[in-house]
N, C-alpha and C positions, 0 to 999 in steps of 0.2 A: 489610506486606512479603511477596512471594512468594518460595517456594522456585525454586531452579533446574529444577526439574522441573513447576513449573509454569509456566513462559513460555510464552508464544505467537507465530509468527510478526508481530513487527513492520509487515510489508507483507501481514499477515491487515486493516489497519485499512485501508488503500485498497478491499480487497474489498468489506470492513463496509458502508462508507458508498456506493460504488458499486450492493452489492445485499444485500442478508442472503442470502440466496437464494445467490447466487453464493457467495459467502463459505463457507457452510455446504456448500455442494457439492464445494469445490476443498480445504478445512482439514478437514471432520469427516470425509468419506465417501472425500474422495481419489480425487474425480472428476476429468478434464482432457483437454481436448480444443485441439485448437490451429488456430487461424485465421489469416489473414494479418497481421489486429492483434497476434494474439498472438505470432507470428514475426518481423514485424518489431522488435515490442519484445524480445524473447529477441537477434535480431541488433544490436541496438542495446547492449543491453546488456553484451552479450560484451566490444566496444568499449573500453568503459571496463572491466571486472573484470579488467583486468591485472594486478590487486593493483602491491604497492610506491607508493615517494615519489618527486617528481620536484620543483624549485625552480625558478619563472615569476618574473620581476620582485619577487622579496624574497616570495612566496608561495607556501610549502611545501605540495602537495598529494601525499594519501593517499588510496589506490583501496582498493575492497572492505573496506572500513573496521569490523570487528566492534564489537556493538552491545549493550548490555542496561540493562533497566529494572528492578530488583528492585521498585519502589514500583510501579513501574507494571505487570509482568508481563511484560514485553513482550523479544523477542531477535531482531535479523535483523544487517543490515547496511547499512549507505552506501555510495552509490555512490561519492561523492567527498566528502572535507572537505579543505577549506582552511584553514590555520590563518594570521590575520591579526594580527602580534603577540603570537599565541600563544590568541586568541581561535578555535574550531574556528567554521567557516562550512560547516557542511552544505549539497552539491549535489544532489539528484536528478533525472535525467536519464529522460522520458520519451516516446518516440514520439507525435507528433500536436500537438495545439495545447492549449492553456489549458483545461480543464474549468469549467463554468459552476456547478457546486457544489466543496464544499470536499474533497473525496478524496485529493487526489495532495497539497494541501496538509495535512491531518492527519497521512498518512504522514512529508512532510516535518518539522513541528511534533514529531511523536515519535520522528525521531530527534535533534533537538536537545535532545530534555526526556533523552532516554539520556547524549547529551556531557556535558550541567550534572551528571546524578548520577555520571557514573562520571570527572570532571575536575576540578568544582568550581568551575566557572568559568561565569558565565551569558554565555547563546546570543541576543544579539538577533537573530539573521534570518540566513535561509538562500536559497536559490533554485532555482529549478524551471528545468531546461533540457528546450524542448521539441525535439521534430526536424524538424517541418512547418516552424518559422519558424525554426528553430536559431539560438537566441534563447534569456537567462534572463529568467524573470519572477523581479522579487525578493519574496521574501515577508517580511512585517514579522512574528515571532512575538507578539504582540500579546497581552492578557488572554484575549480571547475566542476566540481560537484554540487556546489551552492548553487552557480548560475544555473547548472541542470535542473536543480528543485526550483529553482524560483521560476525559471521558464514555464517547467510543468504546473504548475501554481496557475501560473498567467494564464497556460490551456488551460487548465482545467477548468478557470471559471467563464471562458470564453464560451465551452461547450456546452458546459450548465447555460449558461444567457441566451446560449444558440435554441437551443431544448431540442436538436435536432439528433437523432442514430445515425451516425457515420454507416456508410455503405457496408456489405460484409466484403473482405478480401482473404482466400482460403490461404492459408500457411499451416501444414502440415504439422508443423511442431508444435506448434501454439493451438491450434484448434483441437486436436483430437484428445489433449488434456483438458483442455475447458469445459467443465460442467453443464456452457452454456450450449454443447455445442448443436443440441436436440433445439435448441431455441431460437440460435442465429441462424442455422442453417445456410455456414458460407459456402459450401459447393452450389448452391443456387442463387447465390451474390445477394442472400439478407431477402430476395424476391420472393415468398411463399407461392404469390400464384404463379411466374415461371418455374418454380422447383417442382408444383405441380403438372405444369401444363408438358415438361420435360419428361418427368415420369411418365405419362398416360403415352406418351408417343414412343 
């Protein structure tokens, strides 16, 4: 069990699994830079953190929904739960489409593992609302999803402990949407003065 002073931002595990790299730039060093991805997700977001409840067809929904995992470490917040019978159905609500690895699903997965410790009531599935198709994909919290978040967990506070920035490694897809990427500067492996010393020659 960790103390309250040891938690970690909750949506530090989206970072995690997106980049270590990225992660360790925006949570240890308190780098941030913003791009149109990252603005329209900030406007999207605004959206719904209205906070308060509001009651849809016999389904009580709760905005900016406070969040903590003692066993797991972990404190942020939900965008939206739904409570269905009184069962919480975490929403996360993110700009673009479906991620073809598990990121936005991890995050989601960890804040249902937060519902069941701090409610007592198990969480089978939650749903990812994207904005591209504005559309939920449902996600089935499943065994091997759990272990996925609770792993990332484990990273994640490993790195924080570490206090160390993982090296840069260039992946096309992933970097040239990153906000950070004026920052990391992984075509010169995170090195500023080989990225310089590169360019002069």
């Amino acid at each position: 069990m960790f103390l309250e002073s040891d938690l970690l931002p909750l949506s530090a595990l989206q970072h995690l699994l997106y980049c270590e790299r990225q992660c360790a730039l925006i949570h240890i060093e308190q780098a941030w830079s913003e791009n149109r991805f990252t603005a329209e997700g900030r406007v999207a977001h605004a959206r719904v953190h209205g906070g308060g409840h509001e009651t849809r067809d016999g389904v009580r929904m709760a905005r900016d929904v406070a969040l903590r995992s003692l066993r797991l470490g972990l404190v942020g917040k939900a965008d939206v739960v739904e409570f269905r019978d009184g069962v919480p159905y975490p929403v996360e609500h993110k700009r673009g489409h479906n991620k073809a690895n598990n990121c936005d699903r991890v995050q989601l997965c960890a804040q249902a593992l937060c519902l069941e410790e701090m409610m007592g009531v198990p969480v089978p599935e939650g749903a990812l609302f994207y904005g591209e198709p504005r559309r939920r994909t449902v996600v089935a919290l499943d065994a091997a999803l759990r272990a996925e978040t609770e792993g990332a967990a484990v990273r994640l506070h490993e790195l924080f402990d570490a206090g160390r920035t993982p090296p840069a490694v260039y992946d096309k897809a992933k970097c040239e949407r990153c906000s950070l990427l004026d920052v990391c500067k992984p075509r010169a492996g995170g090195d500023v003065a080989r990225y310089l010393r590169e360019a002069l020659e």
